[in-house]
DRENBA-706662 format. One record per residue (C-alpha): residue in three letters; x, y negated, z. Coordinates in steps of 0.2 Angstrom, whole numbers, plus 5000, padded with zeros to 4 digits. Example, Ala and Ser with C-alpha at 12.3 -4.5 7.8 and 13.67 -1.06 7.14 Angstrom:
DRENBA-706662
ALA506250225039/SER506850055036/
end
This chain:
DRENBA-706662
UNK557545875186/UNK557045745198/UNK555545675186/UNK554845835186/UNK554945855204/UNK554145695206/UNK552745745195/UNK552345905202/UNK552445845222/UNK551345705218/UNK549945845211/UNK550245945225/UNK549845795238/UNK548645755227/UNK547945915231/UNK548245925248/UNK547145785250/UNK545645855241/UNK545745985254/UNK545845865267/UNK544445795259/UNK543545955261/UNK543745955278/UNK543645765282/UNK542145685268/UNK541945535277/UNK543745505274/UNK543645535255/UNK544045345251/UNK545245345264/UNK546445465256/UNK546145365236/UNK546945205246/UNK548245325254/UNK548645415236/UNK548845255229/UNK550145195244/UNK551145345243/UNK551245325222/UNK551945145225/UNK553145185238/UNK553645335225/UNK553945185210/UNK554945105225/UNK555945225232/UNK556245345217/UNK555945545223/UNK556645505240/UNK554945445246/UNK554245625247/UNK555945725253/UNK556645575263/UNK555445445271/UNK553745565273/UNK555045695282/UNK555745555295/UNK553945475297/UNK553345665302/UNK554945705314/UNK554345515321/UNK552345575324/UNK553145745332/UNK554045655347/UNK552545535347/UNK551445695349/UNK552545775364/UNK552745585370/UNK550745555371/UNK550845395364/UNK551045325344/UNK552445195345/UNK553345085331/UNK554745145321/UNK554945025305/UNK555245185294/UNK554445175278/UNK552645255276/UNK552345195294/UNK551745025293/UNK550544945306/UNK548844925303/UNK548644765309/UNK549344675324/UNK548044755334/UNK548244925329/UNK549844995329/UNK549645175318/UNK550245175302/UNK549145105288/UNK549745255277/UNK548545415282/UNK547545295296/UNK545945405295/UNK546845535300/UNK547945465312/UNK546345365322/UNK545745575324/UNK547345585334/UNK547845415342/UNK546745285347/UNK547145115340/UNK548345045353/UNK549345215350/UNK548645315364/UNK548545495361/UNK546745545363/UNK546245665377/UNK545645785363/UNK546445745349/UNK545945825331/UNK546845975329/UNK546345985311/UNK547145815310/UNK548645865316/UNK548945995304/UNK548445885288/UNK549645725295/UNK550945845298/UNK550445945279/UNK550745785269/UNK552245735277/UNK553245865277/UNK552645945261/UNK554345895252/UNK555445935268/UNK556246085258/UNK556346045240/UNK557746105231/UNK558645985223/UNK560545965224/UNK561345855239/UNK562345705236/UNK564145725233/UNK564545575247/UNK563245675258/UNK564345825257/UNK565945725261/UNK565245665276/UNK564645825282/UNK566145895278/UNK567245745288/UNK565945775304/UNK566445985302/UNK568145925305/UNK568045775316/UNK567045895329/UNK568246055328/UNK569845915333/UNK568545875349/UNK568646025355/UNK569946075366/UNK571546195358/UNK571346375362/UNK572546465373/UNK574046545369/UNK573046725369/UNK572146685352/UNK573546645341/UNK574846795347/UNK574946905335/UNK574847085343/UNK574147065359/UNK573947165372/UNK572447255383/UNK573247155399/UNK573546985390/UNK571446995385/UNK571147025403/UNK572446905411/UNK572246745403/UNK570346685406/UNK569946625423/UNK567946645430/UNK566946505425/UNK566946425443/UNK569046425445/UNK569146355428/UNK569946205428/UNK569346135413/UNK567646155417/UNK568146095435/UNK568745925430/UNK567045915418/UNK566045925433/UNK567145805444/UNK566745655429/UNK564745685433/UNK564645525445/UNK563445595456/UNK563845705471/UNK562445805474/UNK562445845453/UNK564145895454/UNK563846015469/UNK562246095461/UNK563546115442/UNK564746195453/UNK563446315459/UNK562746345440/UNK564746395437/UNK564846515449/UNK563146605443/UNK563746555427/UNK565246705431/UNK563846795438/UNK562746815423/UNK564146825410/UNK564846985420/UNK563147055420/UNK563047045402/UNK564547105397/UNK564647265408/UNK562647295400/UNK563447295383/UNK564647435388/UNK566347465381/UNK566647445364/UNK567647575351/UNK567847545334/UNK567747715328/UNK565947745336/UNK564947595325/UNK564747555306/UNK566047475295/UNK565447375280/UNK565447215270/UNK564247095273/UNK563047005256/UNK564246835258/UNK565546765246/UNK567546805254/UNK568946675255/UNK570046765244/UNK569246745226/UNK567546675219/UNK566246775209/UNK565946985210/UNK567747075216/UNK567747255221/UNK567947225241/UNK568447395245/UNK570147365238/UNK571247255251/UNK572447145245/UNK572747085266/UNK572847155280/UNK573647035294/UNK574647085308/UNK573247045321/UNK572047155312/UNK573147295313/UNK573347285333/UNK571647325336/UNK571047405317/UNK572447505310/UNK572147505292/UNK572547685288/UNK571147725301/UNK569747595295/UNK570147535279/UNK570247685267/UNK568847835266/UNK570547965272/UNK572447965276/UNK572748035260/UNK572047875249/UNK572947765261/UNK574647875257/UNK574247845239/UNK573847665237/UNK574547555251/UNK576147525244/UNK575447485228/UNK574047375234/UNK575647255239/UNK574547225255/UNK575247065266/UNK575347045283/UNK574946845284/UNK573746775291/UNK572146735280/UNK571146575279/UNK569346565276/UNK568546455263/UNK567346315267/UNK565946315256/UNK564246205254/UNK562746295252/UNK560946205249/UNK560046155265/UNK558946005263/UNK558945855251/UNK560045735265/UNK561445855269/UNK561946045267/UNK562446195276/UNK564246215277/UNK564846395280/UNK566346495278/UNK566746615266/UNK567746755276/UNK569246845272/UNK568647035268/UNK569347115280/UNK569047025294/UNK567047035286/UNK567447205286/UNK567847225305/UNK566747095311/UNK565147185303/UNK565847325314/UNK565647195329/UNK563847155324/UNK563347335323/UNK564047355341/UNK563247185351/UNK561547225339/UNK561347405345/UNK562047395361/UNK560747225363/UNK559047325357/UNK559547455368/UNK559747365386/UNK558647235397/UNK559547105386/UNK558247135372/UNK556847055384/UNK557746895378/UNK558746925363/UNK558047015349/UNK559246995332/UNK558247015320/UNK556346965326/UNK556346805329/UNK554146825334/UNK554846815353/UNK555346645352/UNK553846585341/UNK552746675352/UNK553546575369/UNK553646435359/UNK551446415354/UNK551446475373/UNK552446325381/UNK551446185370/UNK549846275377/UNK550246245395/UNK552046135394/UNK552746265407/UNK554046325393/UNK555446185386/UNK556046225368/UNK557746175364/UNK558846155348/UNK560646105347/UNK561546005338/UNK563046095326/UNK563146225340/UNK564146355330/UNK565446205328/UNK565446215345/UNK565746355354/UNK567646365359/UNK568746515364/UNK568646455381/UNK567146495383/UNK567346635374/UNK568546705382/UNK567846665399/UNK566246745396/UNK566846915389/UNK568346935402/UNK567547085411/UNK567647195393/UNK569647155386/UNK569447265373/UNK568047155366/UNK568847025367/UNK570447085359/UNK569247145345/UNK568646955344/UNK570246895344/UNK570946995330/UNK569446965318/UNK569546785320/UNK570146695307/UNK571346565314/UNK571446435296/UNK570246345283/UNK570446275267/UNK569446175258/UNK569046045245/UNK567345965246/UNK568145805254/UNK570045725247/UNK570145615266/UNK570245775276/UNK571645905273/UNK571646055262/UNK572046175276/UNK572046155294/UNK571846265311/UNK570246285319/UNK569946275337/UNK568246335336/UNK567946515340/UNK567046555323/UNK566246475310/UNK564546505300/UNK565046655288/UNK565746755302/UNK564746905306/UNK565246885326/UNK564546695327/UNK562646735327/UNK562646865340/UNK564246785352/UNK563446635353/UNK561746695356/UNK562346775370/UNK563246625377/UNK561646525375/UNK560646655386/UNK561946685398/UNK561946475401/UNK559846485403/UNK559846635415/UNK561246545424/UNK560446365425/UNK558646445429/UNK559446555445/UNK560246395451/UNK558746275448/UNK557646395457/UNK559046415472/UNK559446605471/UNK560746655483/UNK561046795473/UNK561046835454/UNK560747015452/UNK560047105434/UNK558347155444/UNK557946975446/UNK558746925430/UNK557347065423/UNK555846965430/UNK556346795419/UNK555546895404/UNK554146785396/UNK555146615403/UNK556946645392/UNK557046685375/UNK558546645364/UNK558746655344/UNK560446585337/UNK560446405343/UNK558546395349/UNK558246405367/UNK556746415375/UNK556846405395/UNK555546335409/UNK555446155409/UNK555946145427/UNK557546195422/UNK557646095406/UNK558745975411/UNK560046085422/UNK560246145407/UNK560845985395/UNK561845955408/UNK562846125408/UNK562746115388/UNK563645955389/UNK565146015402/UNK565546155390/UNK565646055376/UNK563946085368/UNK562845945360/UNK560945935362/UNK559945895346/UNK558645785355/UNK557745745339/UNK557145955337/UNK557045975357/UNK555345965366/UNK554945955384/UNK553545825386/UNK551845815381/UNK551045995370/UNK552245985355/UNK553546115354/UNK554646175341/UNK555646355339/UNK556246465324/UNK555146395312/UNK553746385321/UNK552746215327/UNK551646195340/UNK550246085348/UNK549146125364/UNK549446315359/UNK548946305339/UNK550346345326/UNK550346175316/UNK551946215304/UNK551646165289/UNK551746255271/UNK553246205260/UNK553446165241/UNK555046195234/UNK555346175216/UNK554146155199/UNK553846315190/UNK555046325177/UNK554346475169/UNK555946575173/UNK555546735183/UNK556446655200/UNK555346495197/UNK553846615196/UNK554246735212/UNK554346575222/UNK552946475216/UNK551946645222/UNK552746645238/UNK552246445241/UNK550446485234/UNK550246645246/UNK551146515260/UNK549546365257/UNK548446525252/UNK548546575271/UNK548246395279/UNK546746405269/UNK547246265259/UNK546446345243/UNK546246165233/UNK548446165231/UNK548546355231/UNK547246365216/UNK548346205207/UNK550246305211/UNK548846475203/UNK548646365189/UNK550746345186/UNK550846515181/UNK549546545169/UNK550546595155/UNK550946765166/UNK549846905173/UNK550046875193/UNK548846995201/UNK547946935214/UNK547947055230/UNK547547085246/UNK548446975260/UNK549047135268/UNK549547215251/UNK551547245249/UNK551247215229/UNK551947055222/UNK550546945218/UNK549246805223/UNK548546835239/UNK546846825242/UNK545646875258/UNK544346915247/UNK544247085236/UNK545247035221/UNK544447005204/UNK545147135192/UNK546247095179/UNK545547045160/UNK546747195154/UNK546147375162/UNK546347545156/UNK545947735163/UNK547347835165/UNK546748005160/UNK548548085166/UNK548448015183/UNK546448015183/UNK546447825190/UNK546247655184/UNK547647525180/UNK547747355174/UNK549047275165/UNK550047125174/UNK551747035176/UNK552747115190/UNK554847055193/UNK556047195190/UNK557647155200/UNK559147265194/UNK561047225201/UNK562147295187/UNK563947355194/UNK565647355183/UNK566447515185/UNK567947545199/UNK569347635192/UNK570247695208/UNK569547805221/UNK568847645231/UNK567147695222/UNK567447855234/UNK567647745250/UNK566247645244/UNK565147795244/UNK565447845262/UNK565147675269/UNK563447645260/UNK562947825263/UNK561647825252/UNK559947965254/UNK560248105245/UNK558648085235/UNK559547915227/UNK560347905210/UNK561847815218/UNK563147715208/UNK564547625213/UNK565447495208/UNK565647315209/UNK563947205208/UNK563547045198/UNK562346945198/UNK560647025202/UNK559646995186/UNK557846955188/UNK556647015173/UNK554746985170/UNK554047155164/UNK552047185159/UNK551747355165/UNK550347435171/UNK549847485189/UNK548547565199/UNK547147445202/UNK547047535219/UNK548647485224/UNK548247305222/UNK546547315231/UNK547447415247/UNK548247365261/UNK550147425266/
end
């Protein structure tokens, strides 16, 4: 598998630099030497030349770009020139566009440059090739090493049926906290420490705010479903909507007969033969591909608490798009960032910020600090967090242990909790950097434009940049310095990567075409990716993979799966009128995705009905799905429909 990945990343490069070429002739025996560098250190270095070493030499020349200056980092690929000039030898014409030859960033660097350095070094950043076992091990002893940093959660989490006063009693405001109190005491200096304990008490401020903006929260009044992840209890397809658990904890807050059957009737009928447990659950921890160096490890949730916690996200997802909280949190556009991202590299006003495992990180401390005001919220939380893991990636860290962080990746309440905390932090450490005496939602409104959170990436005013690493750090977050920007005209957020207001992210190639219909859908999406950076040398070579199928070619803005071009597309070789339908059609390869579904015998399939709640005009059937299956199917289809945009 690797050898054909070498192969086909070395053509692809190959063809990146004829398009380079294109663009830079001057340079055209400049990129033969390079070519013949890059092949060497491949016979070297085996397939981690491109995936590894070009992906580290690239994330180098990013913090070179926000620092203004080229500096030595004795990674491979980036040897010196000479003594005299310090850029790499490796892509030097195209470096000398950017950097002068003591390192200096030019006063108007080659933008052009920029985008083809950056190209060819992180062309391989997202290949799909099968991480390490010891990588996963380690990954796997950090996951646990960082959750025993963090500090126990009070008694309130692990009770079994608490009540509406316990969630209101037990956290303290941010700025009587005495955990957060003695973090701010360790900060030697004593006009830091004063301006930390004013960011607490805005801190409360903007948390409060918040909170009372989402408005109370009833189960009864959002949706209930399951969410497209694996669950703890078993691997492979299982009919969810038949519970085999349903703790104790769960019940306090989501009574079963009320949220977990279809009627009272169906819950009569089957809960004494479903043998359902109280215990407490455990989720699973699982590794899922992420990058060649290490993967992504998430958690496999125990159904029911998906099935509540989905109820959760429809609530803070809602009740987010519907408030002033969507000028800085949308869920599911992730353009805002982006957007304030090009924006802050344009003018360096805006600082982009990324942490480091900051899922791992949020504790129920902070949890239960920040959603204090709404204790039915946060009895809601408390109940559909699962308190224990499992797992069995690594043999040095046990099989099951309690988790002190609030949630893991797999829980339907991480993204949007911590999104939250993230923004209430920014607004917090923008208000005390800018001396407000008071924090009120009308001045909190007019930070639209300067605040944007996504997950774990922040973008805030650079003024206020550093106020904020500091309050990160008190409550037990971690910055990742290496994917934050604040200097210089190089930023980076939610995919997107920027230079004196240009997006300069690169296209990605992610595995050869194999000839299997998977291979093919993402080889067309990799060709319509370098298609759109007009780098038409690779797209035509990644055309040439699949020319054993029919892939139409079709307008950049056309919703038909096919080659994009911004030219009219040629038609097909095979054509036809259609005298039914009085139009033309042409004969090419589409994918046909069908998700066949094994029978339910009970009357879950009922239950699963009413919580899919399909359109009327749908031929609906239930039952438990497998594996989608993905075909390759010749039909014909209106020419039209290739040649218009959707």
């Amino acid at each position: 598998m690797s050898k054909s990945h070498v192969l086909e990343l070395l053509a692809v490069v190959h063809h990146i630099f004829q398009d380079a070429t294109y663009n830079y002739p001057t340079l055209a025996g400049e990129f033969v030497k390079d070519e013949i560098r890059l092949r060497r250190l491949v016979e070297s270095r085996g397939i981690n030349a491109l995936c590894v070493d070009l992906v580290r030499a690239g994330k180098h020349l990013d913090r070179c770009l926000a620092g203004g200056e080229y500096k030595l980092s004795g990674l491979p690929a980036t040897q010196r020139v000479s003594k005299r000039v310090v850029i790499p030898k490796f892509l030097r014409g195209l470096y000398l566009l950017v950097f002068d030859e003591t390192g200096r960033l030019k006063e108007e660097p080659d933008i052009e440059a920029i985008i083809f350095l950056r190209q060819i070094l992180f062309v391989a950043k997202k290949v799909e090739l099968p991480c390490p076992v010891v990588n996963i091990s380690n990954e796997v002893r950090e996951f646990y090493d960082v959750d025993l940093s963090l500090p126990e959660p009070e008694c309130f989490w692990n009770e079994s049926t608490p009540t509406l006063e316990d969630a209101a009693t037990f956290a303290p405001e941010f700025r009587r906290d005495s955990l957060y109190i003695s973090r701010v005491k360790e900060r030697g200096d004593a006009s830091l420490r004063r301006i930390l304990s004013t960011l607490l008490r805005n801190l409360d401020t903007v948390s409060r705010l918040l909170t009372i903006t989402l408005g109370p929260y009833q189960p009864n009044e959002w949706r209930f479903r399951h969410g497209p992840g694996a669950i703890s209890e078993r691997t492979g397809p299982t009919n969810k909507f038949c519970w085999s658990n349903w703790s104790d904890r769960l019940e306090n807050v989501y009574p079963i007969a009320d949220y977990g059957f279809h009627n009272l009737s169906s819950w009569a009928a089957r809960c004494d033969q479903m043998n359902i447990s109280s215990s407490e659950p455990m989720s699973r921890l699982i590794a899922v591909p992420k990058t060649v160096v290490k993967p992504r490890l998430i958690a496999a949730e125990p159904s029911e608490h998906q099935w509540c916690q989905q109820n959760l996200w429809h609530y803070f997802s809602n009740r987010t798009a519907h408030s002033w909280i969507s000028n800085f949190i949308r869920f599911r556009d992730q353009s805002w960032n982006q957007e304030l991202c090009v924006r802050g590299s344009e003018d360096g006003s805006l600082a982009t910020v990324d942490l480091s495992a900051a899922s791992d990180r949020v504790t129920c401390h902070i949890v239960g600090n920040f959603f204090r005001v709404n204790p039915r919220l946060l009895l809601s939380l408390q109940s559909t967090r699962t308190r224990f893991m499992k797992q069995a990636l690594n043999r040095n860290v046990p099989g099951e242990f309690p988790l002190r962080k609030f949630s893991t990746m797999g829980s339907a309440c991480t993204f949007p909790v911590q999104s939250l905390l993230f923004l209430g932090i920014a607004l917090a450490c923008v208000a005390t950097q800018r001396g407000w005496k008071r924090v009120t939602r009308k001045r909190l409104k007019t930070l639209k434009g300067q605040v944007a959170v996504f997950g774990d990436d922040i973008v805030i005013p650079e003024d206020s940049r550093g106020l904020l690493f500091e309050a990160l750090e008190i409550l037990h977050f971690k910055v990742n310095c290496d994917k934050s920007f604040w200097t210089g005209r190089f930023r980076e957020s939610c995919g997107v990567d920027a230079f004196r207001g240009v997006n300069v992210t690169p296209a990605f190639w992610r595995a050869p075409n194999s000839g299997k219909p998977e291979a093919t859908a993402s080889t067309i999406e990799v060709h319509n990716n370098f298609y759109s950076k007009f780098l038409l040398c690779t797209a035509s070579y990644l055309a040439t993979t699949m020319r054993g199928d029919s892939i139409p070619r079709v307008r950049m803005a056309s919703g038909f799966l096919g080659l994009k071009s911004f030219q009219r597309p040629i038609r097909p070789a095979f054509t036809r009128w259609n005298k039914g339908l009085q139009k033309a059609e042409a004969l090419v390869t589409t994918l046909n995705v069908t998700i066949p579904k094994l029978p339910i015998e009970d009357d879950s399939a009922l239950f699963q009905y009413f919580t899919e709640a399909p359109h009327p005009s749908i031929l609906w059937k239930g039952g438990v799905a497998q594996r989608p299956l993905i075909r390759k199917k010749k039909r014909w289809v209106s020419i039209e429909s290739l040649d218009s945009e959707s």
